[in-house]
C-alpha angles and dihedrals in degrees: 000000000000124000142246126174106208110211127220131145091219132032137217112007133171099228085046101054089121080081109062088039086061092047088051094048093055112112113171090036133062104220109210102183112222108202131157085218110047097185094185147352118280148192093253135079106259149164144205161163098275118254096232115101099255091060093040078079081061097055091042091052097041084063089050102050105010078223101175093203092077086077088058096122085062105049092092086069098032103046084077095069127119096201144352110232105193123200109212127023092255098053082049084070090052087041095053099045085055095046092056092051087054098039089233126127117253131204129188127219099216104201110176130288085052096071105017100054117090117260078232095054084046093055090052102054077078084217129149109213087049083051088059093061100048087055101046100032107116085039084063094045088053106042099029112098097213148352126218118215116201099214133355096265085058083053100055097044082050079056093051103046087055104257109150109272090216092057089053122103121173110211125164114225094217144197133287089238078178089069108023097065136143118281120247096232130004127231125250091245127092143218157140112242114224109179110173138124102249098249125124106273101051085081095220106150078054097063086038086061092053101045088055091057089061105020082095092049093047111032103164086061119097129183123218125189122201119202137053139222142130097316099055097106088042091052092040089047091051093053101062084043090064096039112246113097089126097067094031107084102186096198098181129218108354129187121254103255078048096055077046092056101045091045089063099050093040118104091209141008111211132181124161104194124185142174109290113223090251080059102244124139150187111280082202120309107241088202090073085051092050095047090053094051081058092054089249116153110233136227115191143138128256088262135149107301101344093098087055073059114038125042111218111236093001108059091014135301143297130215129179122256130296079355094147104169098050093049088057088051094055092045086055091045097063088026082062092047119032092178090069098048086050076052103048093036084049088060088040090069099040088051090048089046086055102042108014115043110131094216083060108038090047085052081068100045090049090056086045087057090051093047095061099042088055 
C-alpha cells in the first residue's frame, strides 16, 4: 500500500477531527501522522517532538527552523513515504522542509484563516508558525506540488495571493454521511444548535441579537452553543444584556460523538459567520455539513464557502451578514413551521449524500495523491 504522512503541528484536536475522519477513509493509502504536539495517542501510526522537558527544546526549536533533522530518529519510517500532505499554510513551510529532506513531493490542504487573514493581521498575532509562512511563502508557492482549497471561495483567495492557479484544486473534505445521520426519534426538548470557537468571525453575538428579537415569541426554545475562546465573557455578558440568559446554555468545548449528538436532537443549526476585522474568514465550516447529513435545516450567512453548502430556501436560508434582524426572521420562520424545517433538513441530506460524502470525496484526494506522485 502506498504511503502518505499526513502534517500537522498538532494532533488530534477536537475542532480538527475532520482530520482524522479523512486519514481513516483512505483506502489505497496508510496515513502516519507527523506533529511536533502529539496530545494523545491515536490509531494511526504517528511521530513527534517528545512531550519531557529536554525535547520541549526540540519542539521550541522545530518552530524556529523548521530543521527536518530533529525527526532523525523517525526516517527510518518515513523514508518510506510517498507524499506529505500538510493542513494549514503554515504547517505547508515545516512540511516542506521535511519533503525536501526526504526527496518526496508535498502538497498543502488551505482551509480558511491561512489565506483570508491579512499578511498585517498575521504579523500581529506575534506568532511564530504563522511567521513562517509570511517568510517562505513564495518558496511554497514554487516547490509545493499542489495546493487544496477547500471551497471555491478558498480558490479564488489562493488566486489572489498569487499561488499558481494551476496548482490549485479545489477539493471539499466532506462529511461521514455513515455516522451524522438523522436521529430516529427526536426529544421533546427544543433548541436551536450554535457550534462555533468564540472568535469574531463565528458571528455569534450575532446569532445571540437575533435570538433575543423571537425568545418571547417561542419560550419553550432554547439555544445552546457549543465551543469556547477569547470572546466567551464578552458573549456570556451580552446574553444577560439582552435578556435571555434563561433560554441561552453556553456548554463549552464538546467532543466530537457529543457535537453529534447534540446535531441530531436540535430543531435548527444556526451560524451566522462573517469577516472578521483582521480579515480572516470561514473556508467552509464542517460543522454546517455535518448538521445537514443529520437532516438538520440550516441557518447561515452568504459567506465564503457556506452557499456551495446551503441552499437558500431549499436546505435552509441565507442572510447576509451581521443581519441580525433578517436571521431572526428566518429562525422564527421554521420555528413557526416545523414541517418545513423536516423538509428542508430532509434536502439538506440528500444534497450532503451527493456532494459530501467523505468516501467520495476521499475517492477523489486519493486520485489527487497518485497524480502527483506520478
Amino acid at each position: 500500500m502506498k504511503q502518505i504522512g499526513i502534517y500537522v503541528r498538532t494532533f488530534p484536536r477536537i475542532s480538527e477531527a475532520f482530520i482524522t475522519e479523512q486519514a481513516q477513509n483512505l483506502t489505497q493509502y496508510e496515513p502516519t501522522f507527523i506533529a511536533s504536539t502529539l496530545l494523545q495517542e491515536t490509531p494511526f501510526p504517528s511521530i513527534s517532538l517528545s512531550q519531557n522537558d529536554f525535547w520541549k527544546i526540540k519542539q521550541i526549536t522545530h518552530t524556529l527552523t523548521c530543521f527536518p533533522n530533529l525527526f532523525s530518529r523517525y526516517f527510518e519510517l518515513i523514508s518510506k513515504l510517498d507524499l506529505i500532505h500538510a493542513h494549514f499554510g503554515p504547517n505547508g513551510v515545516y512540511a516542506m522542509a521535511l519533503a525536501e529532506k526526504l526527496k518526496i513531493p508535498f502538497l498543502v490542504t488551505f482551509h480558511g484563516y491561512d489565506i483570508t487573514l491579512t499578511r498585517q493581521a498575521i504579523w500581529r498575532t506575534g506568532k511564530l508558525l504563522y511567521y513562517q509562512l509570511l517568510f517562505h511563502e513564495q518558496e511554497l508557492k514554487t516547490k509545493a506540488s499542489a495546493f487544496i482549497a477547500v471551497s471555491n471561495f478558498i480558490r479564488h483567495k489562493l488566486i489572489e495571493q498569487g499561488y499558481p492557479q494551476e496548482k490549485i484544486i479545489q477539493h471539499h473534505i466532506g462529511v461521514n454521511t455513515a455516522k451524522f445521520v438523522p436521529p430516529s426519534q427526536k426529544a421533546d426538548e427544543r433548541y436551536i444548535l450554535c457550534v462555533g470557537r468564540h472568535t469574531e468571525k463565528k458571528g455569534i453575538d450575532t446569532l445571540l441579537r437575533a435570538f433575543a428579537r423571537i425568545a418571547a415569541k417561542h419560550p419553550r426554545v432554547t439555544l445552546l452553543q457549543v465551543g469556547k475562546g477569547e470572546l466567551t465573557t464578552e458573549l456570556q455578558k451580552l446574553t444577560l444584556q439582552l435578556g435571555i440568559n434563561n433560554q441561552v446554555r453556553f456548554l463549552g468545548a464538546q467532543p466530537h460523538e457529543k457535537v453529534m449528538q447534540l446535531m441530531q436532537q436540535a430543531e435548527i443549526f444556526a451560524l451566522p459567520s462573517q469577516v472578521a476585522k483582521s480579515g480572516e474568514c470561514e473556508g467552509l465550516p464542517m460543522v454546517i455539513l455535518e448538521a445537514s447529513a443529520c437532516g438538520i435545516p440550516v441557518v447561515s450567512t452568504y459567506h465564503s464557502g457556506i452557499p456551495e453548502a446551503v441552499i437558500d430556501g431549499e436546505t435552509g436560508f441565507l442572510v447576509s451578514e451581521k443581519d441580525d434582524k433578517s436571521l431572526a426572521e428566518k429562525l422564527d420562520i421554521l420555528l413557526s413551521d416545523r414541517a418545513l424545517g423536516k423538509k428542508m433538513g430532509e434536502q439538506g441530506r440528500d444534497l450532503i449524500n451527493e456532494k459530501f460524502d467523505i468516501r467520495k470525496q476521499t475517492i477523489k484526494l486519493e486520485a489527487i495523491y497518485d497524480s502527483l506522485i506520478q
